[in-house]
Kinemage of the C-alpha trace (Angstrom):
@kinemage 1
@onewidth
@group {chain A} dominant
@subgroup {mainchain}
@vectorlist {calphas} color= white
{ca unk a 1} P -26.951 44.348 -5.897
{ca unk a 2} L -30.308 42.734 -3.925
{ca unk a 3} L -29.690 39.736 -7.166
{ca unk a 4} L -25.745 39.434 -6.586
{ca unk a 5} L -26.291 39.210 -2.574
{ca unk a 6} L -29.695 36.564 -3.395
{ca unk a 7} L -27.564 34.509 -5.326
{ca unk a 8} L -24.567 34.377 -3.395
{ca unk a 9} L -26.612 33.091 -0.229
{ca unk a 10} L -27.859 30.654 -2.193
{ca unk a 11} L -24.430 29.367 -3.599
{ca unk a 12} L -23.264 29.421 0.308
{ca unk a 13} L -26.017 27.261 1.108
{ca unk a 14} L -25.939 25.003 -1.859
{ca unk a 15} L -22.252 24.560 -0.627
{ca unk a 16} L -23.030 23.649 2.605
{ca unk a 17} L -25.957 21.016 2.242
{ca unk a 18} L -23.416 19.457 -0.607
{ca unk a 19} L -20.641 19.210 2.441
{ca unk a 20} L -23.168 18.318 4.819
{ca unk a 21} L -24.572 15.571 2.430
{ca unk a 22} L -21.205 14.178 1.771
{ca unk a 23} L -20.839 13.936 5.545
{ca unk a 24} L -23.655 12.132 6.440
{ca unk a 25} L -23.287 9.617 3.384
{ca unk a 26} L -20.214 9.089 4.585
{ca unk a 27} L -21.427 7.578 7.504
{ca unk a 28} L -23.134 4.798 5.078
{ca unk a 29} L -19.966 4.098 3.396
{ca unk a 30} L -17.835 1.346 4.493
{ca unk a 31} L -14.959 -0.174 2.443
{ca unk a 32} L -14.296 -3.222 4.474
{ca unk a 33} L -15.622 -6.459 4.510
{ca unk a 34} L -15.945 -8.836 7.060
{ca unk a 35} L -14.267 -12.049 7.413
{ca unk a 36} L -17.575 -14.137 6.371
{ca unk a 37} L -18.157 -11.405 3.768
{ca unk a 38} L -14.232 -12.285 2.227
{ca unk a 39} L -15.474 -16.047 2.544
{ca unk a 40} L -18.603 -15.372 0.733
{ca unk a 41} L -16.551 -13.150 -2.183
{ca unk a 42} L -14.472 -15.941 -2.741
{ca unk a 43} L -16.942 -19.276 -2.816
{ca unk a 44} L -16.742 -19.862 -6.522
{ca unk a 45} L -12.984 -19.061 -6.698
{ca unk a 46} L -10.257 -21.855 -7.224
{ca unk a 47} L -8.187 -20.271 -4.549
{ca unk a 48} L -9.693 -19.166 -1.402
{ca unk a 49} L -7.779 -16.918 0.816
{ca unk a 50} L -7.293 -17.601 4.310
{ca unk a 51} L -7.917 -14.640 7.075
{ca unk a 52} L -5.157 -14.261 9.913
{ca unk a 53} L -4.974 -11.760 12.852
{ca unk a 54} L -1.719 -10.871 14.863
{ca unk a 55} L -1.116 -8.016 17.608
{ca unk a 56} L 1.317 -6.367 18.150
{ca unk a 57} L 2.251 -4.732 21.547
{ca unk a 58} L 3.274 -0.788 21.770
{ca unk a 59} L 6.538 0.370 22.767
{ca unk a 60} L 7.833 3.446 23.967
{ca unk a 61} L 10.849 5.765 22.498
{ca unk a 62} L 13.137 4.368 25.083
{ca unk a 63} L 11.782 0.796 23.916
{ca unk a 64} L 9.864 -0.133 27.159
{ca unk a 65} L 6.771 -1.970 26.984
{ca unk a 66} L 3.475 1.113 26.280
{ca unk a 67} L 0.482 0.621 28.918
{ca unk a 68} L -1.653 1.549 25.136
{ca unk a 69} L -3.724 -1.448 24.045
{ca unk a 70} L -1.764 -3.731 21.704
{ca unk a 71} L -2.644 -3.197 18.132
{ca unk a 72} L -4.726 -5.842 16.132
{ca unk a 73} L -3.361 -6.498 12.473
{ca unk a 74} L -5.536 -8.099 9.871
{ca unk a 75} L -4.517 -9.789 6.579
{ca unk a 76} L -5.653 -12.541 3.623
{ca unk a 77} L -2.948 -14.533 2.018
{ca unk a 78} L -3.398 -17.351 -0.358
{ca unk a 79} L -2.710 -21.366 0.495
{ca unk a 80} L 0.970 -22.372 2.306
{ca unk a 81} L 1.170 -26.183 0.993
{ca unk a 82} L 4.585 -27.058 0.419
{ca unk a 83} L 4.350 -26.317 -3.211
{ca unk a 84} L 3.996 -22.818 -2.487
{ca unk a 85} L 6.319 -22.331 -0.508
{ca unk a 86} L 8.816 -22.216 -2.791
{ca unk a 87} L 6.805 -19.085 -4.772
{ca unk a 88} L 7.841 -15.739 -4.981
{ca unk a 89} L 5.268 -13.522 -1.917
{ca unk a 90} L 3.388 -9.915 -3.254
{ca unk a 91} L 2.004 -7.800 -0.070
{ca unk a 92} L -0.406 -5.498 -1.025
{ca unk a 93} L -0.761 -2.446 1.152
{ca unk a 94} L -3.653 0.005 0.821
{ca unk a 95} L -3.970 3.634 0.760
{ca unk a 96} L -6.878 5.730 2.471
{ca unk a 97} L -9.696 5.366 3.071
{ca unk a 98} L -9.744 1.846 2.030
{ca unk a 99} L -8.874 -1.736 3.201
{ca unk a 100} L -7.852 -5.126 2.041
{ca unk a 101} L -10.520 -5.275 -0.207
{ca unk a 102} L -9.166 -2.823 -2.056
{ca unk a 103} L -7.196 -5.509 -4.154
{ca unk a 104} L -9.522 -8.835 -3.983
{ca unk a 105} L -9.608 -8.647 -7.789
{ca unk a 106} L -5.876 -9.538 -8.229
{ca unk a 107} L -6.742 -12.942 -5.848
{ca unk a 108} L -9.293 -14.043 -8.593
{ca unk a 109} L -6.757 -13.822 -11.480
{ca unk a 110} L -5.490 -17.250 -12.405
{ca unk a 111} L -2.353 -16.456 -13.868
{ca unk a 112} L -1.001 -14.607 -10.925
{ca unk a 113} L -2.113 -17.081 -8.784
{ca unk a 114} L -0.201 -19.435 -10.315
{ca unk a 115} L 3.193 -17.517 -9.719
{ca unk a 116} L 3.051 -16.200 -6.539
{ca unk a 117} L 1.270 -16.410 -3.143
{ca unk a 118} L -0.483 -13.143 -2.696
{ca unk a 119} L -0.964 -10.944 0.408
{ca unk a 120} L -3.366 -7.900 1.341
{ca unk a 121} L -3.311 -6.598 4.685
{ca unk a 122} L -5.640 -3.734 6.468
{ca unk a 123} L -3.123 -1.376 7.768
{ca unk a 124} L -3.558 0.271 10.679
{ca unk a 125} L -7.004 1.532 12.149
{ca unk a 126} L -8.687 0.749 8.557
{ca unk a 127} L -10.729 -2.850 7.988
{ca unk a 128} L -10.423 -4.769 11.110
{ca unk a 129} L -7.111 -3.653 11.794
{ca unk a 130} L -8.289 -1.688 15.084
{ca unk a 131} L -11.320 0.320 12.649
{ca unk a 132} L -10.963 3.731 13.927
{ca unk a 133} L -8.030 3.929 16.109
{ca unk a 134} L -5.516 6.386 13.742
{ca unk a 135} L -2.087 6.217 13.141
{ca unk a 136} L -0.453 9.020 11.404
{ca unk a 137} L 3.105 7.900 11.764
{ca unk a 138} L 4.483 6.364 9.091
{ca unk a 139} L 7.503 4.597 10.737
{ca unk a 140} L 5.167 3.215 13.354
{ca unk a 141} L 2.671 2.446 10.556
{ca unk a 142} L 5.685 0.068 9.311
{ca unk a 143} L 6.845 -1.595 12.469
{ca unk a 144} L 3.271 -2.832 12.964
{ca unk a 145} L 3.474 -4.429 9.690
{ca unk a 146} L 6.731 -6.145 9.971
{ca unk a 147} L 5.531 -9.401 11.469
{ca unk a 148} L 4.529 -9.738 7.992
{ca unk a 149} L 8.007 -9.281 6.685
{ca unk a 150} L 8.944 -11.468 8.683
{ca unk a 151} L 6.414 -14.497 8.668
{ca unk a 152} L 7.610 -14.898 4.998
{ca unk a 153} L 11.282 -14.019 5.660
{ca unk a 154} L 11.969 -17.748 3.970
{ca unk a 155} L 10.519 -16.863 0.382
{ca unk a 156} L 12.818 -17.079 -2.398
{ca unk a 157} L 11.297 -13.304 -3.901
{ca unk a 158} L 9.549 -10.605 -1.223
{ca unk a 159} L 7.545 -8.145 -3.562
{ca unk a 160} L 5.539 -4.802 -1.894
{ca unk a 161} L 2.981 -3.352 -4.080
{ca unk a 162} L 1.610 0.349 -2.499
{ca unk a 163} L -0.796 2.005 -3.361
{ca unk a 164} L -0.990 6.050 -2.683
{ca unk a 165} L -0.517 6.078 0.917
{ca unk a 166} L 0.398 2.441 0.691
{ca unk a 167} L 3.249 3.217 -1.209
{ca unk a 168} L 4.676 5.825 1.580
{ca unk a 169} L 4.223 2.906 4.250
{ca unk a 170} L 5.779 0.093 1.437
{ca unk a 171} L 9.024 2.452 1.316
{ca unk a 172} L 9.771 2.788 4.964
{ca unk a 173} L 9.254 -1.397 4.680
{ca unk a 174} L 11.754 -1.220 1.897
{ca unk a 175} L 14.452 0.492 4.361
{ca unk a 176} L 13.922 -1.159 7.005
{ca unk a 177} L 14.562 -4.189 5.324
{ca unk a 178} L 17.206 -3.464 2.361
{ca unk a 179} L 18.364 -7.317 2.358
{ca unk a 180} L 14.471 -9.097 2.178
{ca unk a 181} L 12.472 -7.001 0.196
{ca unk a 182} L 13.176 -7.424 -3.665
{ca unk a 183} L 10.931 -5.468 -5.492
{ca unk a 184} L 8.842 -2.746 -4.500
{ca unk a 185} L 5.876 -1.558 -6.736
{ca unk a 186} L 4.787 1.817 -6.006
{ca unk a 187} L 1.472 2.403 -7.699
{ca unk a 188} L -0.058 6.530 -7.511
{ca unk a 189} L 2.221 6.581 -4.547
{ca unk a 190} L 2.255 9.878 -2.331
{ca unk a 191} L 6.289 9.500 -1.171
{ca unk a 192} L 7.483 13.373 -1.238
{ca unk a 193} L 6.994 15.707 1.287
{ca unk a 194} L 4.067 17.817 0.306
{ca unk a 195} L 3.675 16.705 -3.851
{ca unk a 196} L 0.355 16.364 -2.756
{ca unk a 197} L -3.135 18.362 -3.304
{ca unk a 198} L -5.094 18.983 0.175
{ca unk a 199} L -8.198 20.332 -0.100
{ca unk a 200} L -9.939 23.227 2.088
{ca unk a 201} L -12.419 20.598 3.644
{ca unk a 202} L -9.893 18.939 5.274
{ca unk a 203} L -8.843 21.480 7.195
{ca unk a 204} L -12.711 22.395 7.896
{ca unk a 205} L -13.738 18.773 8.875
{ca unk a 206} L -10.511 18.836 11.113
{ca unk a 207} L -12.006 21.767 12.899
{ca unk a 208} L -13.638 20.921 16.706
{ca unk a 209} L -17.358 21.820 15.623
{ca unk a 210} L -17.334 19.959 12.635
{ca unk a 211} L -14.724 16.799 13.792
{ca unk a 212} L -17.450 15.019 15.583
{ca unk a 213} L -19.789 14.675 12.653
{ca unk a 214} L -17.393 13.278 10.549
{ca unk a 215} L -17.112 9.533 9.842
{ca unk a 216} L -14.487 7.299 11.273
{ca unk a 217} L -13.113 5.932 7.877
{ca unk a 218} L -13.191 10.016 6.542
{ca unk a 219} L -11.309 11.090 9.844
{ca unk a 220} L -9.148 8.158 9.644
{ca unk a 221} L -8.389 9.479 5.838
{ca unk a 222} L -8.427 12.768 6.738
{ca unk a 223} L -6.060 12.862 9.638
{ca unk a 224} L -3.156 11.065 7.848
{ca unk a 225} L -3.357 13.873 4.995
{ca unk a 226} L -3.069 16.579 7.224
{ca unk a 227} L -0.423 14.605 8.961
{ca unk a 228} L 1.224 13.492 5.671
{ca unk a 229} L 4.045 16.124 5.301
{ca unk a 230} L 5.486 15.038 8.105
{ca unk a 231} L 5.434 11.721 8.398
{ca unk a 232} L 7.107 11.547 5.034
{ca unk a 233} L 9.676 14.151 6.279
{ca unk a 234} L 10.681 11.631 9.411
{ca unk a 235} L 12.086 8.923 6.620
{ca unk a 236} L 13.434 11.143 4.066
{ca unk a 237} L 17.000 10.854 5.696
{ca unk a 238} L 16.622 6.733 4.899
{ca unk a 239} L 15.342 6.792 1.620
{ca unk a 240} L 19.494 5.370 0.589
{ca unk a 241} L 18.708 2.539 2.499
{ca unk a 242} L 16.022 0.996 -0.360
{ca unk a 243} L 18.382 -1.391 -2.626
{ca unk a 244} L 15.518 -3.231 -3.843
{ca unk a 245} L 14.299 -2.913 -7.290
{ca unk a 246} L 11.820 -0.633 -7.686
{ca unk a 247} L 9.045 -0.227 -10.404
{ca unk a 248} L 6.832 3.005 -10.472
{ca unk a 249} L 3.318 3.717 -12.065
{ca unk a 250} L 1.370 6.999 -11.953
{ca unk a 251} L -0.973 8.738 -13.853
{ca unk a 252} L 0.518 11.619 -15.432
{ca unk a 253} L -3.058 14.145 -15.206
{ca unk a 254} L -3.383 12.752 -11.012
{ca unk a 255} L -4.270 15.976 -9.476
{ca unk a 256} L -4.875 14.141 -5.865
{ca unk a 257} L -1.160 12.459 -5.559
{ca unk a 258} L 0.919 14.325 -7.886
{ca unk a 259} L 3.338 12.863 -11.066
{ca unk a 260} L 6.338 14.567 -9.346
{ca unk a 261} L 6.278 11.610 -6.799
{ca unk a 262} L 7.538 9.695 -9.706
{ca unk a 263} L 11.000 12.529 -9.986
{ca unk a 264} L 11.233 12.669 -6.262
{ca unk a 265} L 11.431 9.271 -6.130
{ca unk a 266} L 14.460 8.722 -9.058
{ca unk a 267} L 16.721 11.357 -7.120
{ca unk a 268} L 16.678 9.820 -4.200
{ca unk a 269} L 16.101 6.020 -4.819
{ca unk a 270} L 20.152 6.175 -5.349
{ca unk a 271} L 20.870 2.582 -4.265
{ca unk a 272} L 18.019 1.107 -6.228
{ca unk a 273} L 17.163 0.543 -9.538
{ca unk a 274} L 13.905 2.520 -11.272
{ca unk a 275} L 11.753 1.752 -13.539
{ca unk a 276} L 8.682 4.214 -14.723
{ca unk a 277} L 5.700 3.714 -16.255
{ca unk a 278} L 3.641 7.136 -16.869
{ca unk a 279} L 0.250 6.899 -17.843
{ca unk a 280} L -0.601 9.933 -20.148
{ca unk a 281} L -4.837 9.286 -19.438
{ca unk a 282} L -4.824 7.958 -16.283
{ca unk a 283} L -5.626 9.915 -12.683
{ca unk a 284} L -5.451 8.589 -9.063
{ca unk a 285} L -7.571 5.560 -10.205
{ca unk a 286} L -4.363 2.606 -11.633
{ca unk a 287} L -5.770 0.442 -9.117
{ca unk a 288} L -9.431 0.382 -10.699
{ca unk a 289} L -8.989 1.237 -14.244
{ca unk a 290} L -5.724 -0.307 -15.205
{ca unk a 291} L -5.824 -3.661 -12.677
{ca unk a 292} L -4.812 -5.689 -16.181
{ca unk a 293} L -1.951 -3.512 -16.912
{ca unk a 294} L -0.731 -3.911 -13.072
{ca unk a 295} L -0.869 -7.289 -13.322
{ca unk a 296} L 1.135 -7.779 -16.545
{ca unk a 297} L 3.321 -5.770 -14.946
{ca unk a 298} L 4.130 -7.613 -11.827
{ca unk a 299} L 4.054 -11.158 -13.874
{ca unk a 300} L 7.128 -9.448 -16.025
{ca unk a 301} L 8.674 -8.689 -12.747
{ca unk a 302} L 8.525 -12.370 -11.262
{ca unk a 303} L 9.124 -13.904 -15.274
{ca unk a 304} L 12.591 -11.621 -15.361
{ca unk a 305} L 13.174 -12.697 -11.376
{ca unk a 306} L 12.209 -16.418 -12.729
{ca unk a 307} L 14.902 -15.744 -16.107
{ca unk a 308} L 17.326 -14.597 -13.835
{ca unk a 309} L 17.303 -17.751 -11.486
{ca unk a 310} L 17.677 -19.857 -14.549
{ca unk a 311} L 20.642 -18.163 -15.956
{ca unk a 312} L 22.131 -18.442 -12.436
{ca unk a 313} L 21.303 -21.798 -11.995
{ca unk a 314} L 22.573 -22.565 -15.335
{ca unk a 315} L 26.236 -20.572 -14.229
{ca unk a 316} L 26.664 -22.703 -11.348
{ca unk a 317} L 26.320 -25.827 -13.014
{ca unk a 318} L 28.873 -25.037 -16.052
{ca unk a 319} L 30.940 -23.675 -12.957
{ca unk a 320} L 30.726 -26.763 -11.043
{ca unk a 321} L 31.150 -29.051 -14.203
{ca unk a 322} L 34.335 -27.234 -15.183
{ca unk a 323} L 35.583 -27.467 -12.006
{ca unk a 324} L 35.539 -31.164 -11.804
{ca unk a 325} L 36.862 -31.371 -15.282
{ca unk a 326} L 39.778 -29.559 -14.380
{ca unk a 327} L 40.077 -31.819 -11.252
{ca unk a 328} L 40.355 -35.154 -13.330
């Protein structure tokens, strides 16, 4: 009994130095990168992306101007000459705890450079979009990234690709916009109420005593999980509203975001067209392991957009032609 009670002291204390060690290296830990550092990252590069800021004011339920701070938006997008601007746009929106950065490795490959202008943005409270300051809302998460739907509201192809809790924020985008956004990739994407694990700790380093001693990127992480279920309940009357195409990847052993995101999404994407790619060895890591893959992916989805455009193009012209032959 005296070894049973020794060595289960010593597995509560091994426990807690673990979780106290995570804590503090948390602290050390910082995903983001700083506008010189995103300079620097990209010196050798063909293409170097340009950093904008916007803000965005608050508003009240009854749509009256908030006294809160307006909120600062961050993002990197590739050159606007006049040759891209007829290109097809991809947004990339992050999940948590992450940033922009997340997806600098897609701006340094050539061939998707040259077929569309690409976009990464720090949503809100993570990189220098207002570090720190949470949202949890997923609507409001998406009205303070509209401006960007809307600064490229003239491209001839709008793609979103999500990842995890970018993928939640990329659907509301989706419905709010049913008529600009063509193609929505949802990558490991957390988009049905609760088909997701949360662990113990977050519950514990949610509680007052420990709150404090948590980092600002973990309790930005950690207070959109626990606020998750909701948010995702608030859109799930709008989900008709998405009638852009939508493509779907997800590791079939993720045990963080789980594969029944993927069957959530196919009952009630009923306006929209789906397309699934399971991964039988893959977890919550697409992003990192399989960046290739997702790129050969979305260069199929702006070839069949480009194949498409031809054939249409083609249509109207043998239209036009017989029309003038019947005229003579």
């Amino acid at each position: 009994m005296k070894l049973f009670t020794q060595i289960f002291r010593w597995t509560i204390f091994t426990i807690l130095i673990l979780i106290v060690g995570v804590l503090v290296a948390a602290w050390f830990i910082d995903s983001r990168q700083t506008d010189k550092e995103i300079a620097e990252e990209f010196q050798g590069q063909r293409i170097h992306p340009t950093v904008h800021y916007y803000h965005v004011s608050q508003q009240q339920n009854d749509g009256t101007k908030s006294n809160e701070e307006p909120r600062t938006i961050r993002f990197i997008e590739t050159s606007a000459s006049p040759a891209d601007s007829t290109l097809p746009v991809v947004i990339f929106i992050h999940g948590a705890p992450s940033s922009l950065s997340f997806f600098k490795e897609f701006f340094k490959d050539t061939m998707l450079l040259n077929r569309a202008r690409l976009v990464a943005v720090d949503r809100p409270g993570y990189g220098y979009s207002d570090f720190g300051r949470v949202e949890t809302s997923i609507i409001r998460q998406a009205k303070l990234l509209q401006p960007l739907i809307d600064r490229y509201r003239k491209a001839p192809y709008l793609m979103i690709v999500g990842s995890s809790y970018g993928g939640s924020v990329s659907a509301r985008l989706a419905m709010n916009n049913p008529g600009r956004v063509n193609h929505v990739v949802f990558v490991s994407s957390a988009l049905g109420p609760g088909l997701e694990r949360t662990y113990p700790i977050s519950y514990f380093a949610d509680s007052p005593l420990i709150r404090w001693g948590v980092s600002p990127l973990l309790r930005l992480a950690n207070d959109e999980k626990l606020a998750h279920r909701h948010a995702l309940e608030a859109i799930l009357p709008d989900w008709p509203k998405i009638r852009a195409n939508i493509t779907m990847l997800h590791g079939q052993r993720d045990d963080l975001v789980y594969p029944t995101n993927v069957w959530f999404a196919q009952q009630h994407l009923v306006n929209a067209r789906v397309k699934q790619f399971l991964l039988p060895e893959n977890r919550h890591d697409i992003v990192f392991n399989k960046r290739e893959y997702m790129t050969e992916i979305i260069l199929n989805i702006l070839t069949q957009r480009d194949v498409k455009e031809t054939v249409s193009a083609k249509s109207l012209a043998i239209k036009a032609k017989t029309n003038e032959t019947n005229r003579l």
